[in-house]
C-alpha positions as CSV (number, residue, x, y, z in Angstrom):
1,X,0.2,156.0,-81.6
2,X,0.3,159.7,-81.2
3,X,1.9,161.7,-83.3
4,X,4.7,163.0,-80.8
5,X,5.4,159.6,-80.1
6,X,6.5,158.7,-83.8
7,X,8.9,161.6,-83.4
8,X,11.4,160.1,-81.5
9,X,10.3,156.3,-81.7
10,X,13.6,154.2,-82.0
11,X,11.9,151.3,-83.6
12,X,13.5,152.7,-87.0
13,X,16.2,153.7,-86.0
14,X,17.0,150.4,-84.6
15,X,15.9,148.5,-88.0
16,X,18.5,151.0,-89.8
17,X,21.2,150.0,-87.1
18,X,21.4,146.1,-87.2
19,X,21.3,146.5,-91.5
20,X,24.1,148.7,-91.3
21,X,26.2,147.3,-88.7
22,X,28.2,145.1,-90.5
23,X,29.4,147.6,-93.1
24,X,30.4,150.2,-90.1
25,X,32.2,147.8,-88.1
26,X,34.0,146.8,-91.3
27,X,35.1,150.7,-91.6
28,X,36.7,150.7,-88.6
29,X,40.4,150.3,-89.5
30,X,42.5,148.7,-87.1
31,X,44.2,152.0,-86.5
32,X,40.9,153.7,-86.0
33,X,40.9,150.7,-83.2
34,X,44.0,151.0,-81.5
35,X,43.7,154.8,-81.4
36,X,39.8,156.6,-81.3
37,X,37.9,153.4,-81.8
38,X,34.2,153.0,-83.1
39,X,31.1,153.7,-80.1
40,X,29.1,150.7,-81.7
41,X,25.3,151.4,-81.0
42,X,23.1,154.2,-81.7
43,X,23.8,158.0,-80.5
44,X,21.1,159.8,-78.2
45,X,19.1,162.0,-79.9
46,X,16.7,164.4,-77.6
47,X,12.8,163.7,-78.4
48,X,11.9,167.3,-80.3
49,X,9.0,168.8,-78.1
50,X,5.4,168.8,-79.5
51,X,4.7,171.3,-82.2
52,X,0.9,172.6,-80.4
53,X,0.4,176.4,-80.2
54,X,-2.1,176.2,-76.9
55,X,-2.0,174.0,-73.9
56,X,-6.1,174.2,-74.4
57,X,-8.1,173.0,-76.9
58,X,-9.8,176.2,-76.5
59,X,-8.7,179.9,-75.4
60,X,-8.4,180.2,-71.9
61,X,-9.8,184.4,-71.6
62,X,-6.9,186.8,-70.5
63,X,-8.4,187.5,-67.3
64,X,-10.2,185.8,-64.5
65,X,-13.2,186.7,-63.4
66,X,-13.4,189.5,-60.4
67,X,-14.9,189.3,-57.2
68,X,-15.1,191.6,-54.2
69,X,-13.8,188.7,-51.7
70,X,-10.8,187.1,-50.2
71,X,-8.8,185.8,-53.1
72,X,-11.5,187.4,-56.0
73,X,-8.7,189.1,-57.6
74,X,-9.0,189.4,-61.5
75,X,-5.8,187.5,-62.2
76,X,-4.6,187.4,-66.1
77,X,-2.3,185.3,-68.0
78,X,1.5,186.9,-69.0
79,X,2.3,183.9,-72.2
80,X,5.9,183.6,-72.2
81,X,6.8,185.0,-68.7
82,X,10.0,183.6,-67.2
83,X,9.0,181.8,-63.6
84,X,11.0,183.0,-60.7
85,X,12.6,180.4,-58.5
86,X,11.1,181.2,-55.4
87,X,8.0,181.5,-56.6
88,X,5.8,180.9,-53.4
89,X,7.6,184.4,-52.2
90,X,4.6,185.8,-54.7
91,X,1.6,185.3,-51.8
92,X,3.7,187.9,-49.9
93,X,3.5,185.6,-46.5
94,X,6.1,185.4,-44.0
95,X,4.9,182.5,-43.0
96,X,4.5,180.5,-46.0
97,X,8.1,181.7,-47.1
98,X,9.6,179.9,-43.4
99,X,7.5,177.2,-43.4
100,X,9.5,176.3,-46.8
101,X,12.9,177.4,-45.8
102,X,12.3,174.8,-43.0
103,X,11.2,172.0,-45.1
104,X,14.0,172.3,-47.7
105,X,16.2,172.3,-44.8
106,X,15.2,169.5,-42.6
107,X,13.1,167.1,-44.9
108,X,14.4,163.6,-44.9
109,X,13.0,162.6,-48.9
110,X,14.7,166.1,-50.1
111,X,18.3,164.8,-48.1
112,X,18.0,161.1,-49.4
113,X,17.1,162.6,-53.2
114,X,20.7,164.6,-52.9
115,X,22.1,161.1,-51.1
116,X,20.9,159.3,-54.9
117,X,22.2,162.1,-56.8
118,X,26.1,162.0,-55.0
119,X,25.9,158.4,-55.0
120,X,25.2,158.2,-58.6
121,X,27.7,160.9,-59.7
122,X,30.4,158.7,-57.9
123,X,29.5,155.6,-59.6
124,X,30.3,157.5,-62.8
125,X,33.6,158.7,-61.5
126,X,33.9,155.5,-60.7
127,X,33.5,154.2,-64.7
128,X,35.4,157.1,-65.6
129,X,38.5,154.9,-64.3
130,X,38.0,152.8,-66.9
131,X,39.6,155.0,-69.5
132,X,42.5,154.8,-67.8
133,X,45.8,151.6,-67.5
134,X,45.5,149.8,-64.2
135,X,48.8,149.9,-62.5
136,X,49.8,147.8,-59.3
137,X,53.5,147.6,-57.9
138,X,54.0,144.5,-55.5
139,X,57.1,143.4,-53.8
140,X,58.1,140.2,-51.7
141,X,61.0,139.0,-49.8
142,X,61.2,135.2,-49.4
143,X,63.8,132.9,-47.4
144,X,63.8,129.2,-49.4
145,X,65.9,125.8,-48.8
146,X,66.1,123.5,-51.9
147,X,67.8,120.2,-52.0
148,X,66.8,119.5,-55.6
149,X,68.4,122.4,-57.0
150,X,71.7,122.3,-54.8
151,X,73.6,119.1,-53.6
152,X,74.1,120.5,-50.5
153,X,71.6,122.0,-49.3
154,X,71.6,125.1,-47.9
155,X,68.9,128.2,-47.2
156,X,69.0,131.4,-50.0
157,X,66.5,134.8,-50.0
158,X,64.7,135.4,-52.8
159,X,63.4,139.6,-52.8
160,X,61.8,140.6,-56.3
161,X,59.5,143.7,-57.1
162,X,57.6,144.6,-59.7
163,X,55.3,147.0,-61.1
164,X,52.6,145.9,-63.3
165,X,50.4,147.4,-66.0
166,X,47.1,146.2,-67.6
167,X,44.8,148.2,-70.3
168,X,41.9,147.4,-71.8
169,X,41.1,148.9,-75.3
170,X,38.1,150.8,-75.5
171,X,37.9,149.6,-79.3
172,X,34.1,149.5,-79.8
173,X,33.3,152.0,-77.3
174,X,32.0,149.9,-74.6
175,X,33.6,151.9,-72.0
176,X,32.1,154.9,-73.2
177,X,28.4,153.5,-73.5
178,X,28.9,152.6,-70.1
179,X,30.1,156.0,-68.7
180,X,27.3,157.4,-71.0
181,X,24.7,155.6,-69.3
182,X,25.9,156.5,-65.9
183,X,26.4,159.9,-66.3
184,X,22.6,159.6,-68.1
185,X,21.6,158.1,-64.5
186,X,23.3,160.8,-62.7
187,X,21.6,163.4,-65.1
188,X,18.2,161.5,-64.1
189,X,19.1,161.4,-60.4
190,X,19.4,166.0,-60.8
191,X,16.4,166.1,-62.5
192,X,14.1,163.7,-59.8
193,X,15.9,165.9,-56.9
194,X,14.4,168.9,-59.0
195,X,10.8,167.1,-59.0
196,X,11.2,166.3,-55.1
197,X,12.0,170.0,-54.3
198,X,9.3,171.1,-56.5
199,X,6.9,168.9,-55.2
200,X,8.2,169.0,-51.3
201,X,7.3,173.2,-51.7
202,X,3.9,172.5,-53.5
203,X,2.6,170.4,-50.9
204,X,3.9,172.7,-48.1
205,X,2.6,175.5,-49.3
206,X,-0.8,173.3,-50.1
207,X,-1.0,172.1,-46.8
208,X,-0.8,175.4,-45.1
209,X,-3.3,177.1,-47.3
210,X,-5.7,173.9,-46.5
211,X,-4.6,174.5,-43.0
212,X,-6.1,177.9,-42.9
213,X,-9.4,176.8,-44.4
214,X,-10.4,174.2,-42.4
215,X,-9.1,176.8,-39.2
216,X,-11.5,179.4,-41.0
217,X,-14.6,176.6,-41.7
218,X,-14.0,175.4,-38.3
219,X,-14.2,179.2,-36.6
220,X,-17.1,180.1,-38.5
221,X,-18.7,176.9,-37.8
222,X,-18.5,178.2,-34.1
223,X,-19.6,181.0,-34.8
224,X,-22.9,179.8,-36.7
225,X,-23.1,177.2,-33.5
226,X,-23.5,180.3,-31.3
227,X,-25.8,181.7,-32.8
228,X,-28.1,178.9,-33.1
229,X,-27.0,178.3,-29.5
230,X,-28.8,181.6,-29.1
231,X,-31.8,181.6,-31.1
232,X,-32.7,178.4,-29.6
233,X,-32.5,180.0,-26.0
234,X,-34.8,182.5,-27.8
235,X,-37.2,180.2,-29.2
236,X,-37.4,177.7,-26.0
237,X,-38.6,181.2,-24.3
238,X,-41.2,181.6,-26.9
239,X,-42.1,178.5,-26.5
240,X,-42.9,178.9,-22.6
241,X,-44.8,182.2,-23.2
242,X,-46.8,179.4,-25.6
243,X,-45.3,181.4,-28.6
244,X,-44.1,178.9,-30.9
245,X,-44.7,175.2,-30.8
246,X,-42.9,172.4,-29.6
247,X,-41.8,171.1,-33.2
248,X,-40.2,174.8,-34.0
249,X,-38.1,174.1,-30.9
250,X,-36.9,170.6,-32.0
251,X,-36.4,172.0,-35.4
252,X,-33.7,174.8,-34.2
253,X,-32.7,172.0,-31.8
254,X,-31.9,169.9,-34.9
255,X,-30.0,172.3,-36.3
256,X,-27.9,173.0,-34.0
257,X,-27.3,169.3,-33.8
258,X,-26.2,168.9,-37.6
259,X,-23.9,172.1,-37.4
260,X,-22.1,170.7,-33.9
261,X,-21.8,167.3,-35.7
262,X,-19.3,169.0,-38.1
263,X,-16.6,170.1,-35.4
264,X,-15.5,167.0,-34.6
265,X,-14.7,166.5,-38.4
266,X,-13.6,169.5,-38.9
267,X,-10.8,169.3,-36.1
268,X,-9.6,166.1,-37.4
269,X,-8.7,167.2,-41.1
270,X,-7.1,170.0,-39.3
271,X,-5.4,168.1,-36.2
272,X,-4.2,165.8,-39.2
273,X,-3.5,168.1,-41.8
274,X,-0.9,170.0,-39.3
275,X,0.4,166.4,-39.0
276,X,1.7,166.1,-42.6
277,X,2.9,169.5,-42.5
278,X,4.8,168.5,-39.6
279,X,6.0,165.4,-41.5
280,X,7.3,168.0,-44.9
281,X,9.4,170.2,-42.4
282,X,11.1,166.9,-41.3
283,X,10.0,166.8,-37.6
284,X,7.4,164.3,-35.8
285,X,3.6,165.6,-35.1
286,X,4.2,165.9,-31.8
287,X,6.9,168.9,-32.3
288,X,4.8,170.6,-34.8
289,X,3.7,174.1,-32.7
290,X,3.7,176.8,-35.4
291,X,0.3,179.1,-35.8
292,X,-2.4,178.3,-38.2
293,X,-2.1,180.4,-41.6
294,X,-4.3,183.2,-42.0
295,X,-6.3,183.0,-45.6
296,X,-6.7,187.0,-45.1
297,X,-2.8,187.3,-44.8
298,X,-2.0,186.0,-48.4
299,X,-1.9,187.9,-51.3
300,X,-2.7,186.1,-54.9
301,X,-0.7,187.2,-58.1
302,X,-2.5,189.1,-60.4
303,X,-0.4,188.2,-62.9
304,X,0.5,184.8,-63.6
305,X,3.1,183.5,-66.2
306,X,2.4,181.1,-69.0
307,X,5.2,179.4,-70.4
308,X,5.3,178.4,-74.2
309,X,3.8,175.2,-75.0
310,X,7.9,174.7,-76.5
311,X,9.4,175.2,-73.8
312,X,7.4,173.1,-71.0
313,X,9.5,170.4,-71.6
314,X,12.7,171.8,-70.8
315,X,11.0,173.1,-67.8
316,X,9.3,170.2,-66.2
317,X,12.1,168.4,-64.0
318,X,9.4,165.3,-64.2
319,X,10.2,165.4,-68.2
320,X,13.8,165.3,-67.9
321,X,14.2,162.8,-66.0
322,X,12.6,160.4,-68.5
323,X,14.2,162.3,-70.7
324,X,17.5,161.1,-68.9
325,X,16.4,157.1,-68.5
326,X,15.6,157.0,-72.8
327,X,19.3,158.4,-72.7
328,X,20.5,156.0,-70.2
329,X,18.5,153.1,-71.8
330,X,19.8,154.1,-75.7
331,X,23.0,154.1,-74.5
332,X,22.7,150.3,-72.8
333,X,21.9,149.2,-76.4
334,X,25.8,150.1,-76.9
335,X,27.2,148.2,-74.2
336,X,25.6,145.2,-75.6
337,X,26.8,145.1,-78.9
338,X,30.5,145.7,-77.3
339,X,30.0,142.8,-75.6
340,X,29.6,140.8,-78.4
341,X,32.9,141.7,-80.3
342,X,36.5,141.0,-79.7
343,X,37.6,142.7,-76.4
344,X,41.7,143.9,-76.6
345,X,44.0,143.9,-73.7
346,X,47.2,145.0,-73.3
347,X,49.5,144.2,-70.2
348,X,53.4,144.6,-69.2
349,X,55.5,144.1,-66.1
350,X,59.0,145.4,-64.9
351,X,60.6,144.0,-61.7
352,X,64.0,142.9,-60.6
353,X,64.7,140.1,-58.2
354,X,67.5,139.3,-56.0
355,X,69.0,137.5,-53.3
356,X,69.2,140.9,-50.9
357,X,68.5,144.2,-51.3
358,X,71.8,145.7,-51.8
359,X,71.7,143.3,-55.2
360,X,68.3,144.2,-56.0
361,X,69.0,146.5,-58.3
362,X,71.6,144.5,-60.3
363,X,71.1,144.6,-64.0
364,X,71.5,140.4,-64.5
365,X,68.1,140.5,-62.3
366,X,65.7,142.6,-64.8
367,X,62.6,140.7,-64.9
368,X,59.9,141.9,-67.8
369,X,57.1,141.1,-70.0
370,X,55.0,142.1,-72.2
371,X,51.6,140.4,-73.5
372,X,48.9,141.2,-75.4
373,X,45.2,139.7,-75.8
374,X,41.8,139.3,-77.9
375,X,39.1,137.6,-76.9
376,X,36.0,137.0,-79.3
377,X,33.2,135.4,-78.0
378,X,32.0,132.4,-80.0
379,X,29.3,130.5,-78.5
380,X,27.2,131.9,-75.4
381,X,23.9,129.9,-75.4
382,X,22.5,132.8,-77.1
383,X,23.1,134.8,-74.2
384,X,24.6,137.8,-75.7
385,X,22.1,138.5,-78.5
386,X,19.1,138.2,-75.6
387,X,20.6,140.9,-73.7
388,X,20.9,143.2,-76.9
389,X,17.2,143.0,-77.9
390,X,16.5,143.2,-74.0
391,X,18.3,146.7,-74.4
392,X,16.3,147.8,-77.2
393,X,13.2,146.8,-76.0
394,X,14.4,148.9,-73.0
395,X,14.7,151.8,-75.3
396,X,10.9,151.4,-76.4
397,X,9.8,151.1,-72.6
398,X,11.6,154.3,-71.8
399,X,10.1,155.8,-75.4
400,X,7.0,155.7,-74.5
401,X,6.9,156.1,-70.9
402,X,8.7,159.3,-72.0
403,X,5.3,160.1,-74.0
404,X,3.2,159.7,-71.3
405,X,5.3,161.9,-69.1
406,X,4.9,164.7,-71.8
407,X,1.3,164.3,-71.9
408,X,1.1,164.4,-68.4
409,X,3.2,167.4,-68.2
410,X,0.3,169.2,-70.6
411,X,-2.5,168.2,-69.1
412,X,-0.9,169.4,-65.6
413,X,-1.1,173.0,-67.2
414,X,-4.2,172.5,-69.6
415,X,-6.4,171.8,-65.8
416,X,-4.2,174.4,-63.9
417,X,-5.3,177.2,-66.6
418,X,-8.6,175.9,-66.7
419,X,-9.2,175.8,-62.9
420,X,-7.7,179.0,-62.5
421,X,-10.5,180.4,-64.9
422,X,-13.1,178.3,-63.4
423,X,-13.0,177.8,-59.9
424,X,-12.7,182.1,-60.7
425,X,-15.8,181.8,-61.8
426,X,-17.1,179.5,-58.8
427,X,-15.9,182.1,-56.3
428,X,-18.0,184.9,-57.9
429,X,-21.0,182.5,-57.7
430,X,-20.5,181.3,-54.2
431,X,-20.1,185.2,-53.1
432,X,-23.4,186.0,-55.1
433,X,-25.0,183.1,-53.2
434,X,-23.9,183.6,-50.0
435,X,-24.9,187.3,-50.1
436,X,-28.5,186.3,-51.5
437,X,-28.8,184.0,-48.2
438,X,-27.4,186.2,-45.9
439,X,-30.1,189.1,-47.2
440,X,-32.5,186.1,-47.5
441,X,-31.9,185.5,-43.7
442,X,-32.3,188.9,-42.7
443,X,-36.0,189.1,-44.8
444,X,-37.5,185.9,-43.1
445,X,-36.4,187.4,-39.3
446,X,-38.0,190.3,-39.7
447,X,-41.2,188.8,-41.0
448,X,-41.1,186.8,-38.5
449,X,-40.7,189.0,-35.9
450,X,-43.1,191.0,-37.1
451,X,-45.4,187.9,-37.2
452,X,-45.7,187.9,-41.0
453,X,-43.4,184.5,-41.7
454,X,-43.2,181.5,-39.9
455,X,-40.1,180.2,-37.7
456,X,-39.6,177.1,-40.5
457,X,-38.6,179.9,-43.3
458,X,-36.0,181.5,-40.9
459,X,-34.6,177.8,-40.6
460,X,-34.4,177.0,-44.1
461,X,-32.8,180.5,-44.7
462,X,-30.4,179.7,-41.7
463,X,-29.1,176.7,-43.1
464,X,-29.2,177.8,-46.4
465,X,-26.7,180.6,-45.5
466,X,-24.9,178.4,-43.1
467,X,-24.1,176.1,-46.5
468,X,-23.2,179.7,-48.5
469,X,-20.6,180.5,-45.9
470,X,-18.5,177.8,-45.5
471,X,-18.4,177.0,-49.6
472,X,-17.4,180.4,-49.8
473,X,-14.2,179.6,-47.5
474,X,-13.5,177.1,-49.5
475,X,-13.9,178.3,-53.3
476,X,-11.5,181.2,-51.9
477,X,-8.6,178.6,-50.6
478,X,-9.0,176.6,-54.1
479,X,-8.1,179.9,-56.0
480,X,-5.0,180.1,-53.8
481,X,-4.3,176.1,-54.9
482,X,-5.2,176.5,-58.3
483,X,-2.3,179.1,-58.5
484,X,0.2,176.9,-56.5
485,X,-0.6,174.0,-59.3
486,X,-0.1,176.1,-62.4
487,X,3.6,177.0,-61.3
488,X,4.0,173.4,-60.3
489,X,3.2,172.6,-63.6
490,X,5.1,174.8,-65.2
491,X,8.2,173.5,-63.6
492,X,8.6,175.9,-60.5
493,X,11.2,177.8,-61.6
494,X,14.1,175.3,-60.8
495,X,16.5,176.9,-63.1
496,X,16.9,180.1,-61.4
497,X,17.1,178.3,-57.9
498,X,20.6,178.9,-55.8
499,X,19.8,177.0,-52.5
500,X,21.3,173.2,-53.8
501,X,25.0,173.0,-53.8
502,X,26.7,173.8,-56.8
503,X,28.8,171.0,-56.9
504,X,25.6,168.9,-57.1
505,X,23.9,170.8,-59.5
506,X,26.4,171.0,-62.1
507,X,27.7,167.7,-61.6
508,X,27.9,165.4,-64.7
509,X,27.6,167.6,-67.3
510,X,24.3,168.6,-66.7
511,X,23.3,172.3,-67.3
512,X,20.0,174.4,-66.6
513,X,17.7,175.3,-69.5
């Protein structure tokens, strides 16, 4: 067991509560009852957030390494920096910016997350009603003939109304448990909206920057295709002036080949990838007509915030809402042990009946009543007690799926900082290796144009800085996704965001960080 975990474990805290039940229940006076009554079951405490200096386990360097290529900026590390909501505006693309407008507009899993959120806000409301006497007014006219009551029989109205009133005292708190742990569902319900929007923008803004490397592999691809398309006109030439031999034109044949075979591929990560971006905006594949992104048209932050290891948890919307179900779940723990004890009610009725209405309102026909009620329960096949330790063992499920979450939520930043640094590094080797080939390429057609090499060196350099190329494409999209995970990890920003309806977003009592 970790040593977060033990700081909010409710195993304890649990033991403490059934040993001291008794003697609280006992100090609950019946006028305490009648008027504030006693929430039986624990209170909600927030799990403290881990006390780690670093996300890393070692020192991630201020700055990334340079390189003189797409997306080689030097990018360093600001450690404490607020994140701004609309943090994708930061690549400085039109296009990017629309392409998530659109989504958060039109995307069906972002609509039914707000759907959840209204629906469980209501449902609270809804509880909320509970607080509150249950009054009902009824009325009823009646035409009646009875020979029993009168010798001579003869047909009378009866017309009565009545206005009734029932309350149930919240003595124990159950009521309140209860509205607790639906306004805790509610407050889970804002927080997986958050993680839906913050996810929906990643993976749009993901998806268009894989969008634009595959379009950029698959035009350079074309481009390499041509120009083996060329040499090998130029080498089956050679080959009729008895030049070169046979197998040097089957070898540029063959390469040609193996490069052509990747199209097809190629076009089908793309063809499909523009299909799930079709899918975030909201739309079908078919309606999807917008214009590949253009890798050269982003711009990547050179300065990148860092939240404090302290404040990840308030940030991560993934965290809250587990944060929210422990809340919702310690709370269910009180509903159970109201169950258990004596439930008080309270009702009363006022009516007048009459033969007609013009004697309705006679004083001789003032009906009224007032009753009130306990009810303990005694004997419930063990029923009741089951349901309690279901609801702590509830709590310990929701406990440590919470510690998971946090873990999750530092390891999320921990790789994000360290692929940033890395895949950094990657690109500045990938540059340094795909200028060695392309120099290597130019060395071994001279020489052997100038008959000093032979045509199997100019093949290996061709394919050598055919390889360099298209790694090079992609090591410069990953530093574009590297930078998209680390604000996803750090929460995206959420808290400054104004595009959800205020009357969601501060429904239920819950605030921003």
């Amino acid at each position: 067991m970790s040593k977060f975990y033990q700081t909010f474990h409710f195993n304890h805290r649990f033991r403490t509560f059934r040993a001291t039940a008794p003697a609280a229940l006992a100090s609950c006076t019946l006028w305490s009852l009648l008027l504030a009554g006693c929430a039986v079951g624990p209170n909600f405490v927030t799990p403290a957030a881990p006390e780690t200096p670093g996300f890393t386990d070692k020192p991630v360097p201020a700055r990334t390494l340079p390189a003189d290529t797409l997306g080689g900026v030097s990018q360093s590390f600001v450690t404490g920096r607020d994140i701004q909501g609309d943090w994708w505006g930061l690549f400085q693309s039109a296009q990017i910016n629309e392409l998530v407008d659109r989504a958060l507009k039109a995307n069906p899993t972002l609509a039914a997350a707000q759907a959840s959120l209204r629906q469980a806000r209501e449902n609270t409301r809804a509880e909320q009603g509970s607080f509150f006497p249950q009054i009902s007014a009824s009325a009823s006219g009646e035409r009646e003939r009875n020979a029993l009551i009168n010798p001579v029989p003869s047909a009378y109205n009866v017309v009565s109304g009545s206005l009734s009133v029932s309350y149930t005292l919240d003595a124990f708190g159950g009521v309140r448990r209860q509205v607790e742990q639906l306004n805790a569902q509610a407050e889970y319900q804002r927080f997986e909206l958050e993680a839906t929007e913050l996810t929906l923008v990643a993976n749009v803004v993901n998806a268009a920057i894989s969008e634009a490397s595959l379009q950029a592999q698959i035009d350079t691809t074309q481009d390499i295709v041509r120009a083996y398309t060329a040499a090998l006109d130029v080498t089956r030439r050679r080959f009729a002036l008895g030049g070169v031999s046979q197998v040097d034109v089957l070898q540029q044949q063959s390469l040609l080949d193996a490069q052509t075979a990747t199209l097809p591929g190629l076009h089908k990560q793309l063809e499909q990838q523009r299909n799930q971006l079709a899918v975030y905006l909201g739309g079908l594949p078919s309606e999807y007509k917008g214009p590949s992104l253009d890798l050269a048209s982003l711009t990547l932050p050179d300065e990148l915030p860092v939240s404090l290891p302290s404040s990840l948890v308030a940030q991560r919307p993934d965290v809250q809402a587990y944060a929210a179900l422990l809340h919702s779940a310690t709370a269910n723990v009180g509903v159970a042990l109201a169950n258990m004890l004596p439930q008080i009610s309270l009702t009363g009725s006022y009516g007048r009946d009459g033969s007609s209405l013009s004697n309705l309102f006679n004083p001789a026909g003032i009906v009224w009543s007032i009753a009130g009620s306990i009810a303990q329960p005694v004997f419930a096949g063990g029923n009741l007690k089951a349901r309690k330790r279901a609801a702590e063992a509830a709590v310990d499920v929701a406990a440590a799926q919470y510690s998971s979450t946090v873990n999750s939520a530092f390891q999320d930043v921990a790789n994000a900082l360290v692929a940033i640094n890395r895949d950094a590094e990657t690109l500045a080797a990938n540059l340094a290796t795909q200028k060695t080939a392309a120099a290597s390429l130019k060395v071994a057609q001279g020489q052997y144009s100038a008959g000093g090499g032979t045509y199997l060196d100019v093949l290996s350099a061709e394919e050598a800085d055919t390889s360099a190329r298209l790694k090079l494409i992609s090591s410069q999209a990953i530093r574009y996704t590297d930078t998209v995970a680390l604000f996803q990890a750090l929460g995206g920003g959420w808290w400054h965001r104004s595009d959800v309806d205020p009357k969601v977003v501060q429904c239920c009592g819950v605030s921003n960080p």
